[in-house]
C-alpha positions in Angstrom: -30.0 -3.1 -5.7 -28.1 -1.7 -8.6 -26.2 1.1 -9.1 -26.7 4.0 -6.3 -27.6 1.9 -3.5 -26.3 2.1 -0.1 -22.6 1.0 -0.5 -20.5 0.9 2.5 -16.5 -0.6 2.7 -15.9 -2.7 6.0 -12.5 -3.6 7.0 -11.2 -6.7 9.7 -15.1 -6.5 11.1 -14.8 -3.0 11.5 -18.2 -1.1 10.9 -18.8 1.5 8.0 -18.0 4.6 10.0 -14.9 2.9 11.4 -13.5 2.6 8.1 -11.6 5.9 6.7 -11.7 6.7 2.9 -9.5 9.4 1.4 -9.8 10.8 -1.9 -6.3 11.9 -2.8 -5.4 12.4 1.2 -9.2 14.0 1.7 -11.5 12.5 4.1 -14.7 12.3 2.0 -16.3 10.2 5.2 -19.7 12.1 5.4 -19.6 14.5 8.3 -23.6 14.5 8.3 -24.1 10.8 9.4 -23.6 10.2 13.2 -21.8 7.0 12.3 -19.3 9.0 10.1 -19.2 6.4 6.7 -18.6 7.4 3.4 -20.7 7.8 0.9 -19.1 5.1 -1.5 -22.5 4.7 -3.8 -22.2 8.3 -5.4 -17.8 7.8 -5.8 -17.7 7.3 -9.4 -13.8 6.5 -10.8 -12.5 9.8 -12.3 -9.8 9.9 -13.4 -7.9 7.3 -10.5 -4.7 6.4 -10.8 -4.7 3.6 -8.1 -6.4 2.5 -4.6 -3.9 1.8 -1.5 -6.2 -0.6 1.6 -4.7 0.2 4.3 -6.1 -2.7 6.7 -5.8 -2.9 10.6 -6.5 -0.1 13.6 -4.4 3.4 12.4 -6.1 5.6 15.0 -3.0 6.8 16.3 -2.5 8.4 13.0 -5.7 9.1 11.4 -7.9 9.1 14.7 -11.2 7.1 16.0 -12.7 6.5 12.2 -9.8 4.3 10.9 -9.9 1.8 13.4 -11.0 -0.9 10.8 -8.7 0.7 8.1 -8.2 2.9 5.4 -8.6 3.5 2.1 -7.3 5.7 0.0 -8.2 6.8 -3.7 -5.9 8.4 -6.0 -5.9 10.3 -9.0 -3.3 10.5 -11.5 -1.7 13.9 -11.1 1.5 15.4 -13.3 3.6 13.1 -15.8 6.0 13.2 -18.4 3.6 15.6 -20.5 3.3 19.2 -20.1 -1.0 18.0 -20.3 -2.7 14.4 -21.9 -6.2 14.0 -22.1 -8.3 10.9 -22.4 -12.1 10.9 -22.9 -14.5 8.3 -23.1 -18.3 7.5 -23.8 -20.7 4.9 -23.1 -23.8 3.8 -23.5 -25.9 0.4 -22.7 -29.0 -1.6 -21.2 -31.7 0.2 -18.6 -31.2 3.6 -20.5 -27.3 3.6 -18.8 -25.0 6.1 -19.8 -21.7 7.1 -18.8 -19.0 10.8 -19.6 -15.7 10.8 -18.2 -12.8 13.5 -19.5 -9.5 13.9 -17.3 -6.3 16.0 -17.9 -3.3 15.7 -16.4 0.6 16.4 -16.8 3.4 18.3 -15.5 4.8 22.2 -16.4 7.3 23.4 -15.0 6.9 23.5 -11.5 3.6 22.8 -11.5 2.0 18.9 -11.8 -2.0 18.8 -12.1 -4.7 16.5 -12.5 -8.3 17.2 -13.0 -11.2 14.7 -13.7 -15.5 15.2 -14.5 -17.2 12.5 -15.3 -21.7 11.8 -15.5 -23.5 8.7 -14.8 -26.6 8.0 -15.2 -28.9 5.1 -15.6 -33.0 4.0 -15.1 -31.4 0.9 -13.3 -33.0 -1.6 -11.6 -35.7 -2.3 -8.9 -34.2 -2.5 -5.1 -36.4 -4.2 -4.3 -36.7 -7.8 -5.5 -38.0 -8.7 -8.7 -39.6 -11.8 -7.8 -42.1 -10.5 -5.4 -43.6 -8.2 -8.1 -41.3 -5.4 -7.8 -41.1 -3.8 -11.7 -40.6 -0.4 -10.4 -37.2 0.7 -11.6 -34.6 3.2 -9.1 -32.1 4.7 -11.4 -29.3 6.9 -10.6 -27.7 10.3 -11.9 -24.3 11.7 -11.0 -22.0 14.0 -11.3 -18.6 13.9 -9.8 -15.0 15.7 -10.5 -11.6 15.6 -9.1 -8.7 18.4 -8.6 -5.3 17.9 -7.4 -2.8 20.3 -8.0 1.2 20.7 -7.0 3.2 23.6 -6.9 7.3 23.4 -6.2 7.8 26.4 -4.7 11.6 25.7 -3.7 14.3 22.5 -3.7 12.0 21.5 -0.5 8.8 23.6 -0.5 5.8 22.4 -2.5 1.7 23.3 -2.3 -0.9 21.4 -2.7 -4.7 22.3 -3.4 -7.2 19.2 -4.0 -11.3 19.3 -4.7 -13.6 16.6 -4.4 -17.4 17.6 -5.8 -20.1 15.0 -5.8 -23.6 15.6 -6.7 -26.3 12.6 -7.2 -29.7 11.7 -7.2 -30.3 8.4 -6.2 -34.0 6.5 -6.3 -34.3 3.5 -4.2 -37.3 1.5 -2.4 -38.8 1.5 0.9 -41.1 0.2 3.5 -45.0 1.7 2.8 -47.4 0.5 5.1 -49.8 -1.0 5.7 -47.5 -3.9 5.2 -43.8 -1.9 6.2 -42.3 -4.6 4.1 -39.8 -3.7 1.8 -40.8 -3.3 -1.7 -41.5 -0.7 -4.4 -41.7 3.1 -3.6 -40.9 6.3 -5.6 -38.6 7.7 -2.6 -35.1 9.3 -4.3 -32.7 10.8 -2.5 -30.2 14.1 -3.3 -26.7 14.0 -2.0 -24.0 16.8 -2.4 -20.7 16.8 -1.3 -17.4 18.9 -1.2 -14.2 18.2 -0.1 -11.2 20.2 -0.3 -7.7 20.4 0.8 -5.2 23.1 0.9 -1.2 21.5 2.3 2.7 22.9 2.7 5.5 20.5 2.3 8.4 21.3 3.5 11.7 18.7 3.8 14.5 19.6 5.4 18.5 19.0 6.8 18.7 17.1 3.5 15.2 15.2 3.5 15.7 13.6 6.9 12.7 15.8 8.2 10.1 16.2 6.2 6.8 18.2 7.4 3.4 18.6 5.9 0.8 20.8 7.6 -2.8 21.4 6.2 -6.2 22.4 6.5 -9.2 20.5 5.1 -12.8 21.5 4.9 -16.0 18.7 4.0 -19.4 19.8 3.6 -22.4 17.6 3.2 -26.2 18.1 2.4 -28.2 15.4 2.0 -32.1 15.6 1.4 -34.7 12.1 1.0 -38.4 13.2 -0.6 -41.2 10.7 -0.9 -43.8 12.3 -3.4 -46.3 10.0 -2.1 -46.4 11.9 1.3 -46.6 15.5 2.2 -44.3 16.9 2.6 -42.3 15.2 0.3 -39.2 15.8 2.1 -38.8 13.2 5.2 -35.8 13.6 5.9 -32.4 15.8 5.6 -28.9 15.9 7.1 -26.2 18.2 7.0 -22.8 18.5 8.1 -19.8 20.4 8.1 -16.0 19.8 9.0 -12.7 21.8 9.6 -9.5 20.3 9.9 -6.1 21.5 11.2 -3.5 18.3 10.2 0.5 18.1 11.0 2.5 15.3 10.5 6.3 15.2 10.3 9.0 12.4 9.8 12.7 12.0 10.8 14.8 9.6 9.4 16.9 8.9 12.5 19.5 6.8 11.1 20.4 6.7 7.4 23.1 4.9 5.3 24.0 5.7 1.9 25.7 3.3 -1.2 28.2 4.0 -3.6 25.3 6.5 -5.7 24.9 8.4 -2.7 21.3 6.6 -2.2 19.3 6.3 1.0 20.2 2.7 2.6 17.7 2.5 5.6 19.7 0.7 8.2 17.0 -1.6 9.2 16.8 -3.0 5.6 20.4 -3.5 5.8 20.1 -5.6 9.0 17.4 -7.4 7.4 19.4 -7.8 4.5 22.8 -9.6 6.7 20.5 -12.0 7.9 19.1 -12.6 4.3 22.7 -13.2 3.1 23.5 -15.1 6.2 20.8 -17.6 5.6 21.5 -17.8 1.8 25.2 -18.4 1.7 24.6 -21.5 4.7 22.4 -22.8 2.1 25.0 -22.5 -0.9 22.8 -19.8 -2.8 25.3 -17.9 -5.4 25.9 -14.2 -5.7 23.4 -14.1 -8.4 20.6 -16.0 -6.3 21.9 -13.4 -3.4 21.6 -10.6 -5.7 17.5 -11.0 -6.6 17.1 -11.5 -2.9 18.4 -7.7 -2.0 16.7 -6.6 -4.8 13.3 -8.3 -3.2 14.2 -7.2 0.0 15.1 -3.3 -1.0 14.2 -2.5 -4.4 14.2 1.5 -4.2 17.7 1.3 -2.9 19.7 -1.8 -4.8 23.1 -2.0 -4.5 25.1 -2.3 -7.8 25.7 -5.7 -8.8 29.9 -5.9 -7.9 29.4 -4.6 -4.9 26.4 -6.9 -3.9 28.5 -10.2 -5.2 31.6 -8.8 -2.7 29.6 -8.6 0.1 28.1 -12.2 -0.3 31.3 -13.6 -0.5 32.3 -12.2 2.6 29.2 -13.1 4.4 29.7 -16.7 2.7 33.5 -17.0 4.5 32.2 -15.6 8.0 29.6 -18.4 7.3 31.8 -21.0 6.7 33.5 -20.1 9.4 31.1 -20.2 12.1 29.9 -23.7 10.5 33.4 -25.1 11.3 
């Protein structure tokens, strides 16, 4: 079918419900359906910055539904600008339509991003064409985005996020006395909120950093087939509360000549990088794009990089001899 069909995201074989999405950190997995999956049909992009796929089991850190994965949506938020706008508008086939505005930018302490957007369209039948299936199962929806920091201190921030969906999605079904699938006027309404209130707090110099928050999902979900009666045949809803901690210690640190964070296990990585490329005559230079490769967010500068090499080179030529 076309747009606001069932749309579900499975990772490594994983099944739908074993697959976590986050919208800006916020589970938006529907707590209505017993299987747990998200929504994806009525996610419309607002205002997203970029998506990070986080494939493989991560149930020791996000619990039972990201055992395929996760993914995780985000929005742009703060910026060089105190606020930037972009808006857009289009228009198109199968009476398709499509409103997106989104602010963002940074002010003082404060870095913000919001997003609303409405699509809509008459669509396409779900069910196939071919076997005489003309009826057409459109889609309307609405959806916005909030995500909001405040620096409170040097190492204290807030955070407060919002996810609102609301759709109406037509689709096709199985009417007897056949039960095969093929036109019907069935349309489901979906509503969803997410939101997500978080502390930051780093400290003994940013070696321990702690976030601790409290998120909150509600879902109501209603199908209606006028042809019936009642019309409504169905509804789900479901509500979540959640109580997160995580914290991070940077047991060992090393720090260059800029007083910049050198993780120690990059710079044992990085010995054995040097190792292998001095045995194979690489120069300083060839060395140098290597560490920057291996450990961009922390390069060395340049003089002291080509010093280094040349003494890994000589311990290499002497354990050749």
């Amino acid at each position: 079918g076309g747009p606001g069909q069932s749309t579900n995201v499975l990772l490594r074989g994983a099944e739908a419900g074993q697959t976590l999405v986050l919208i800006d950190g916020v589970r938006i997995n529907d707590p209505s359906a017993t299987s747990g999956y998200a929504i994806l049909a009525d996610v419309l992009t607002n205002g997203i910055d970029r998506i990070e796929v986080l494939r493989g089991p991560q149930s020791t850190l996000y619990g039972s539904d990201a055992i395929g994965g996760v993914v995780d949506i985000l929005t742009k938020r703060g910026g060089d600008m105190p606020f930037a706008l972009t808006a857009s508008a289009e228009a198109g086939s199968f009476a398709t339509y499509h409103f997106n505005v989104a602010a963002s930018g940074t002010s003082g302490p404060v870095e913000y991003g919001a997003a609303a957007n409405y699509f809509g369209t008459n669509g396409v039948s779900a069910a196939d064409a071919k076997n005489g299936n003309s009826e057409a199962d459109g889609t309307h929806n609405f959806g916005a985005t909030g995500n909001l920091r405040v620096h409170v201190a040097d190492n204290v921030s807030l955070d407060a996020r919002l996810e609102v969906t609301r759709a109406r999605d037509s689709f096709d079904g199985y009417p007897p006395p056949t039960y095969t699938f093929q036109d019907t006027h069935e349309y489901e309404d979906d509503e969803l909120l997410a939101s997500y209130g978080g502390v930051n707090v780093s400290l003994f110099g940013g070696r321990f950093t702690n976030r601790i928050a409290v998120t909150y999902t509600d879902s109501d979900r209603d199908n209606f087939d006028p042809s019936q009666t009642p019309a409504k045949n169905f509804f789900a809803k479901g509500r979540a509360t959640r109580l997160e901690y995580q914290g991070v210690i940077e047991a060992d640190e090393r720090r260059d000549a800029q007083g910049r964070l050198v993780r120690a296990l990059d710079r044992a990585a990085l010995l054995d990088r040097l190792k292998t490329a001095a045995r194979e005559g690489f120069t300083s230079a060839a060395i140098a794009f290597l560490h920057a490769d291996l450990d961009p967010a922390h390069e060395i500068q340049a003089g002291e990089l080509a010093a280094e090499a040349s003494g890994v080179a000589s311990i290499s030529r002497e354990e050749g001899q």
